[in-house]
C-alpha positions in Angstrom: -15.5 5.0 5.7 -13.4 8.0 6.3 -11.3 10.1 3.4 -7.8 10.4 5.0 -6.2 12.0 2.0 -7.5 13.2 -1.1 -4.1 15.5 -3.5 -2.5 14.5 -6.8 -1.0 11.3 -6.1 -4.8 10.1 -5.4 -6.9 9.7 -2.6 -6.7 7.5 0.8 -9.7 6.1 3.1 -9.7 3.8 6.1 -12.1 1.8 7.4 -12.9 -0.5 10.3 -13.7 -4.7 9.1 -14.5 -6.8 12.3 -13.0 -4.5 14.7 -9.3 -4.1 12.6 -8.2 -1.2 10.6 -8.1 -1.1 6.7 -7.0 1.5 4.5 -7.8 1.5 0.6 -5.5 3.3 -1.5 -5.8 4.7 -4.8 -2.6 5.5 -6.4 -2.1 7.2 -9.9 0.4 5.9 -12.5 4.2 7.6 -12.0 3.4 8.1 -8.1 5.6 6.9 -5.0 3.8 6.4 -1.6 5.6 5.4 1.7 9.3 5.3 2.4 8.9 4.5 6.0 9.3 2.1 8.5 7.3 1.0 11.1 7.0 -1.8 14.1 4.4 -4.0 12.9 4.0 -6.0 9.6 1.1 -5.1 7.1 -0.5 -7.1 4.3 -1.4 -5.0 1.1 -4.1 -6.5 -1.1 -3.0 -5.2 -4.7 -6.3 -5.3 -7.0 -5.8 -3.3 -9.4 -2.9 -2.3 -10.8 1.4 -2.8 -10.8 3.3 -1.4 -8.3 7.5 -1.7 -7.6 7.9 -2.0 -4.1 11.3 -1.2 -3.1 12.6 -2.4 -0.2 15.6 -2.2 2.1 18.1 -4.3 -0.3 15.3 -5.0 -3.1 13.1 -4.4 -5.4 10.2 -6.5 -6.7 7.1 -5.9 -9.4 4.0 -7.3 -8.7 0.6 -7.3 -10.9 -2.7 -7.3 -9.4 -4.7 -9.2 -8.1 -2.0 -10.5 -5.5 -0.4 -10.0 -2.0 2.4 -8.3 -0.6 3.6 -8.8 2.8 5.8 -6.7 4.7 7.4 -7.3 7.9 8.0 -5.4 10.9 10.6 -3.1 10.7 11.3 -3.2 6.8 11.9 -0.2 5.1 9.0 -0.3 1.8 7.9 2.4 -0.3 5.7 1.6 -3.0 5.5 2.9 -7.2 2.8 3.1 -8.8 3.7 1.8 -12.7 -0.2 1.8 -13.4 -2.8 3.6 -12.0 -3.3 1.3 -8.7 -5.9 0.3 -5.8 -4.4 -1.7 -2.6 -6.2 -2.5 0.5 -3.8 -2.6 3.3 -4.1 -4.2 6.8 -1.9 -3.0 9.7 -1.3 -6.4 11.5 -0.9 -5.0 14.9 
């Protein structure tokens, strides 16, 4: 396991599971990660937590412990309304 980003908003670490790459990612309450797009879809694991995810033409809540898919291409930033801990999986 590997610390990729430790500041304010929380920290970030990745790790390798059967040869594919996971990050986990600790998010404090009031704090907004992503606002990007990207080529591939990823699955976030949210299990701890509520998070908005806003999306292109969207927005929807979710409340640990659930799943929230996002396809290739789709703009997706995520807010943390509680403090927050995702495991995401780039499906590549």
């Amino acid at each position: 396991m590997k610390v990729e980003q430790k500041d304010d908003r929380g920290f970030v670490v990745s790790f390798d599971l059967n040869g594919k790459e996971y990050l986990g990612i600790f998010t404090k309450e009031g704090v907004t990660r992503a606002g990007h797009v990207h080529p591939y879809s990823q699955t976030n694991y949210l299990i701890e937590g509520k998070m908005i995810v806003y999306y292109e033409e969207y927005l929807q809540n979710y409340e640990a412990p659930c799943v929230i898919q996002i396809g290739p291409n789709i703009f997706h930033k995520f807010f943390a309304t509680a403090d927050s801990m995702m495991i995401e999986r780039k499906n590549l």
